[in-house]
C-alpha positions in Angstrom: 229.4 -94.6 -13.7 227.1 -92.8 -11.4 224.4 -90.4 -13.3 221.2 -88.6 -11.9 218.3 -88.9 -14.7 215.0 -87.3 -14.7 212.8 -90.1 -15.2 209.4 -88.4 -13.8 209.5 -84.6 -14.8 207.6 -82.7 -12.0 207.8 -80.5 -8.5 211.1 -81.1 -6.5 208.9 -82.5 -3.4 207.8 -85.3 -6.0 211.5 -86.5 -6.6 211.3 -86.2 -10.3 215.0 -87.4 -10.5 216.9 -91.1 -9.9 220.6 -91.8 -9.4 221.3 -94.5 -11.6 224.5 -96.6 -12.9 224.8 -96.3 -16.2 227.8 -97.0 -18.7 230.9 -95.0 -19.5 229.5 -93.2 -22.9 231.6 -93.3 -25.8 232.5 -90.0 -27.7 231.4 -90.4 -31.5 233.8 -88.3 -34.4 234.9 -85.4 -33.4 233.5 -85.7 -29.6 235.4 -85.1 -26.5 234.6 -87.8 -23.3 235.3 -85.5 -20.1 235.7 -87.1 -17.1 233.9 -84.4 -14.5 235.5 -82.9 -12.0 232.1 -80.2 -10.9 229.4 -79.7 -12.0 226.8 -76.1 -11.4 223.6 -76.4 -10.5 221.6 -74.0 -12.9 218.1 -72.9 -12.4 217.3 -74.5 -15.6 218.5 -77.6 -14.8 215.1 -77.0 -12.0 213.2 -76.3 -14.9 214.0 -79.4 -17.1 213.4 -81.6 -13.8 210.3 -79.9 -12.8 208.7 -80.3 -16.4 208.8 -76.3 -16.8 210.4 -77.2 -20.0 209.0 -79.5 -22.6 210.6 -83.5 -22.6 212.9 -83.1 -25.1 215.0 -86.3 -24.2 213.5 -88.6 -21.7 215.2 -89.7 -18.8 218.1 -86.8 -19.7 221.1 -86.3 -17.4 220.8 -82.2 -16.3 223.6 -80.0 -16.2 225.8 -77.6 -18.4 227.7 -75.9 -16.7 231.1 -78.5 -16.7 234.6 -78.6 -15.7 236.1 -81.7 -16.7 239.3 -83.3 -17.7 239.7 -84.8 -21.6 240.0 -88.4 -21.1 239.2 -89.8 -24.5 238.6 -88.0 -28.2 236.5 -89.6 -30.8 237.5 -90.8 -34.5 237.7 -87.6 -37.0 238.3 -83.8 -36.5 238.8 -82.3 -32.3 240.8 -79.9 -33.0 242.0 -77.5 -30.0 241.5 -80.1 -26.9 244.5 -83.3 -26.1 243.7 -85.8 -23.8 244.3 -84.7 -20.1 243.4 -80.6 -21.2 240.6 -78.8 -18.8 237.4 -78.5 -21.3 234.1 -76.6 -19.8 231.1 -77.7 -21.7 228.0 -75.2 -21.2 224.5 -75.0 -22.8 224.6 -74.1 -26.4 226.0 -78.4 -28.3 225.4 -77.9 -31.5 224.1 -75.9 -34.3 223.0 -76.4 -37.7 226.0 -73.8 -39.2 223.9 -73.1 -42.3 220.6 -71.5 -41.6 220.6 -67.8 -42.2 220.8 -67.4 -38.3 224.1 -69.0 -38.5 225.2 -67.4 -40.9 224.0 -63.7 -39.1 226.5 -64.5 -36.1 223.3 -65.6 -34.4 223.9 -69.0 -33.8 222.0 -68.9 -30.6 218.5 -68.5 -32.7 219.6 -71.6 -34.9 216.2 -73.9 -35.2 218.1 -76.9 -35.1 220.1 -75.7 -32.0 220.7 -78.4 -29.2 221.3 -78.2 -25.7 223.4 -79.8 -23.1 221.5 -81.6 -20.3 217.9 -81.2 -22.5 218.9 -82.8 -25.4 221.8 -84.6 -24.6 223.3 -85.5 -20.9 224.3 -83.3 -19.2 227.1 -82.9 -15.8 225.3 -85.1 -12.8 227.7 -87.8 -14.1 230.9 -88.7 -13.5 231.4 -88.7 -17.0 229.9 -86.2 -20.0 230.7 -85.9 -23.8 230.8 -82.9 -26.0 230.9 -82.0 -29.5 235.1 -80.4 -29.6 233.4 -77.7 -31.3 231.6 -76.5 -28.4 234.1 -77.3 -25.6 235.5 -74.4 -24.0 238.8 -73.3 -23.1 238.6 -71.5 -19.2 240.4 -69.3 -18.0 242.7 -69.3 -14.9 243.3 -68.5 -11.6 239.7 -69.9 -10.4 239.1 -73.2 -8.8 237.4 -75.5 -10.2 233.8 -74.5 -7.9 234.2 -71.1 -9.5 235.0 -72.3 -12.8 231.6 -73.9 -12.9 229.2 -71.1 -12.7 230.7 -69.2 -15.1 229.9 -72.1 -18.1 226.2 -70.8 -18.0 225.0 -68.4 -15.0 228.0 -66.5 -16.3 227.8 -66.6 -19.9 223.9 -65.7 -20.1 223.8 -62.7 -17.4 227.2 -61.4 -19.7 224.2 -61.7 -22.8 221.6 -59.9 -20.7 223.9 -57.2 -20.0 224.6 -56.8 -23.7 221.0 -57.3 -24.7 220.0 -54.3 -22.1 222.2 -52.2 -23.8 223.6 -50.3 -20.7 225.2 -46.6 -21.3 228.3 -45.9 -20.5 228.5 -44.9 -16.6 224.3 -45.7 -16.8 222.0 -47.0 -14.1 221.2 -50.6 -13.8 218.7 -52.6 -12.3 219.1 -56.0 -11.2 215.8 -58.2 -10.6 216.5 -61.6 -8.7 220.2 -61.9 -7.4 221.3 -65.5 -7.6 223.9 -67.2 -9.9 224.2 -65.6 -12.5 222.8 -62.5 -11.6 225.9 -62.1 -8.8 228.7 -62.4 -11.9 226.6 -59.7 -13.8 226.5 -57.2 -11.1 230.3 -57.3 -10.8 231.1 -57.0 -14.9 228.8 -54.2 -14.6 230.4 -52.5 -11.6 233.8 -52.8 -13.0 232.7 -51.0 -16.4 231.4 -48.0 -14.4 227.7 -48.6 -14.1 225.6 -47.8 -11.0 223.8 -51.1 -9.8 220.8 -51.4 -7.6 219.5 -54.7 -6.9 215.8 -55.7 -6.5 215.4 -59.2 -4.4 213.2 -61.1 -2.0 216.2 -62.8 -0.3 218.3 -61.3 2.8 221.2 -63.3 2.4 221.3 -61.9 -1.8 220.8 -58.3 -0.9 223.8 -58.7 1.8 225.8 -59.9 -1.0 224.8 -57.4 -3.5 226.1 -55.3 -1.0 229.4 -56.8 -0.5 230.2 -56.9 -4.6 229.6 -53.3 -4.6 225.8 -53.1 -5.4 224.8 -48.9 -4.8 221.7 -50.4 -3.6 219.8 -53.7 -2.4 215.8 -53.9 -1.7 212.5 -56.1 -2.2 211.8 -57.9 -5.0 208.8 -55.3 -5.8 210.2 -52.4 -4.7 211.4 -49.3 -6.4 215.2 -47.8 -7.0 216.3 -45.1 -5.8 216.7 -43.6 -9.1 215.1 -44.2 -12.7 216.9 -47.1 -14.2 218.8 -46.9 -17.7 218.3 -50.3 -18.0 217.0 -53.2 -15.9 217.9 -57.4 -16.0 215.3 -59.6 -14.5 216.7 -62.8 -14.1 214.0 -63.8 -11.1 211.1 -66.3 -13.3 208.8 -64.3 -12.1 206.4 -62.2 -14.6 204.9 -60.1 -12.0 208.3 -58.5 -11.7 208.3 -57.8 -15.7 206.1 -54.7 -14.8 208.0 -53.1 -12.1 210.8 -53.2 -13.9 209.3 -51.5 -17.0 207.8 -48.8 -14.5 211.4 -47.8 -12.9 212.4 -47.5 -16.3 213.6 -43.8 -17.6 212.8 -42.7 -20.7 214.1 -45.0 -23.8 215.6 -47.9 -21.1 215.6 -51.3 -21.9 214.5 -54.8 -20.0 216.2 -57.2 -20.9 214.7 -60.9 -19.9 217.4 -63.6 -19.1 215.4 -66.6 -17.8 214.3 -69.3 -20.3 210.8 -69.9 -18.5 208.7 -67.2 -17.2 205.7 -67.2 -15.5 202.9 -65.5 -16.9 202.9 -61.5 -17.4 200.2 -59.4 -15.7 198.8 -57.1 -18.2 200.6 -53.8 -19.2 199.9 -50.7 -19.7 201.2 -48.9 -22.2 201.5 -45.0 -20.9 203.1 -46.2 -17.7 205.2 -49.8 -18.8 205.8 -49.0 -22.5 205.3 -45.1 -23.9 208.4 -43.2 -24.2 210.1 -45.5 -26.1 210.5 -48.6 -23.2 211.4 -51.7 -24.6 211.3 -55.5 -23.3 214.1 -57.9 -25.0 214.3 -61.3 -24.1 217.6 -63.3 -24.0 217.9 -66.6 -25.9 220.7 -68.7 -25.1 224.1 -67.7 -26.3 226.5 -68.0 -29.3 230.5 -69.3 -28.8 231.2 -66.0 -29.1 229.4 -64.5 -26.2 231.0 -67.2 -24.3 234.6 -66.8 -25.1 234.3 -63.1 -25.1 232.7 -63.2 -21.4 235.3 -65.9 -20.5 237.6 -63.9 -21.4 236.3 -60.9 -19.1 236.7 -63.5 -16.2 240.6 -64.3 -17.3 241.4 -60.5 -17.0 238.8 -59.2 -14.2 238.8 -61.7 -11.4 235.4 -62.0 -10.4 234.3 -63.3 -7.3 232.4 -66.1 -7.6 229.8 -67.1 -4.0 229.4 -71.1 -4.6 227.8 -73.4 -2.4 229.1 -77.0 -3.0 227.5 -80.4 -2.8 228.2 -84.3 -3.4 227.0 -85.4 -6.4 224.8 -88.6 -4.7 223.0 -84.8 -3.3 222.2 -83.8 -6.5 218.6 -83.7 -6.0 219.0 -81.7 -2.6 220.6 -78.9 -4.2 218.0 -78.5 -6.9 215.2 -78.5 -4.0 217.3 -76.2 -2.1 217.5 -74.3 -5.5 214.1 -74.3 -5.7 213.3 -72.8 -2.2 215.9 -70.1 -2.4 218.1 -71.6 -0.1 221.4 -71.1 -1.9 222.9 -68.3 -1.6 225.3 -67.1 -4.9 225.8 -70.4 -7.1 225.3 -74.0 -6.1 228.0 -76.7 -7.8 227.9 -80.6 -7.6 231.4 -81.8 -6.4 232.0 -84.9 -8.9 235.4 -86.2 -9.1 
């Protein structure tokens, strides 16, 4: 089959991935092989190949974000999934089920938590396998380009929303507006809240817009009104403090990118006093997932993809990387 591996871990203009041909792989117990249709391309997938995250697998395949066709199941339990079903596999592949973090409903703080296209390969395949316990069912009435986004982009902004603890018919702020951040605006919207979006790109606040955004400006620049709560899902710490500043009194900032760039320094009186608080957003557990999946079966949300071959797999993540994708971008497979 035809894979993309990251074999030198480093900026996009250095090509840190190959496409190689590598076998079939064969699903162990209770493992699903997926033959895959499309495949997202998420901004962490740029940070695994750009070495913003630490090696955790060398030469991994990237991508969790799925939508694939059960072709073969392992020996033992896979219950839920027959050969030919649709399966999306996302980021969260296993957990440990017994550490007290499991135990909480936390799953997504589980130490000995592994992830899709980091520690195990990923979608730029033709072919993937996932533990059945992780597969997930998706909803309908989206093709299979929409379907995609949703597995992570999705999944996480549905966490940040939770994790900035909104109030009902409250003031949001959105701080980058890409993938995932165009699926959270429209959840939001459709549960009452006020958006204004914060981002550098023309094209994204044009969209904001057209989803329904009250507001679209700079990256840097101020609402219109004191924010409830704020997202920044832009990797960019100098945002962290604008954000806290356009806060009102008691909001929350919730962080949603695994890899930030450094922090400027706060201060307290005008980031932090009068009780502001920074959360940070780690993954997600199955639950988030089928809850928010379930969101997208009953709310159709429109989903702004921009599609590619797979043998362009490193294009998209350059384009990725230079903002020149504009909603999600998705790898075209089978």
């Amino acid at each position: 089959m035809s894979a993309w591996r990251v074999t030198r871990p480093g900026p996009m203009v250095s090509r840190p991935l190959d496409q190689v041909t590598a076998p079939v792989p064969v699903p162990g117990p209770g493992e699903l092989l997926v033959r895959v249709l499309v495949c997202g391309v998420c901004r962490t997938d740029l940070h695994v190949a750009e070495g913003d995250l630490a090696v955790h697998r060398r030469g991994v395949t990237p991508g969790h974000e799925v939508v694939g066709e059960v072709v073969a199941i392992g020996d033992g339990p896979a219950t839920g999934f027959a050969i030919g079903d649709r399966a999306g596999i996302a980021w969260l592949r296993g957990t440990c089920g017994r550490c007290r973090y499991c135990a909480r409903g936390r799953e997504n703080l589980c130490p000995d938590s592994v992830y899709t296209g980091w520690d195990a390969d990923g979608g730029y395949a033709e072919f993937a396998v996932v533990p059945a316990g992780y597969a997930l069912r998706l909803p309908d009435g989206y093709t299979d380009d929409e379907l995609a986004p949703l597995l992570c982009a999705g999944i996480i902004g549905y966490r940040a929303l939770l994790r900035a603890e909104v109030p009902e018919r409250g003031v949001l702020g959105i701080y980058g507006f890409g993938g995932s951040a165009h699926l959270t605006a429209q959840v939001a919207i459709a549960r009452g809240v006020t958006v204004h979006v914060m981002t550098r790109s023309a094209a994204a606040r044009r969209l904001a817009l057209e989803l329904g955004a009250a507001s679209a400006t700079g990256a840097g620049d101020s609402p219109p009104e004191p924010l409830d709560s704020a997202i920044l899902f832009a990797p960019v710490g100098d945002l962290v403090l604008p954000a806290l500043a356009a806060l009102d009194r008691g909001g929350t900032l919730a962080i949603a990118g695994i890899h930030l760039s450094d922090i400027p320094p706060l201060r307290y009186q005008r980031h932090l006093f009068q009780e502001r608080q920074v959360r940070s957003v780690t993954a997600n557990t199955r639950a988030d997932a089928e809850e928010f999946l379930g969101v997208a079966g009953s709310h159709r949300l429109r989903v702004s993809t921009s599609p590619y071959p797979l043998a362009e797999a490193d294009r998209a993540l350059s384009d990725l990387a230079a903002d020149r994708v504009n909603g999600a971008a998705v790898l075209r497979v089978n």
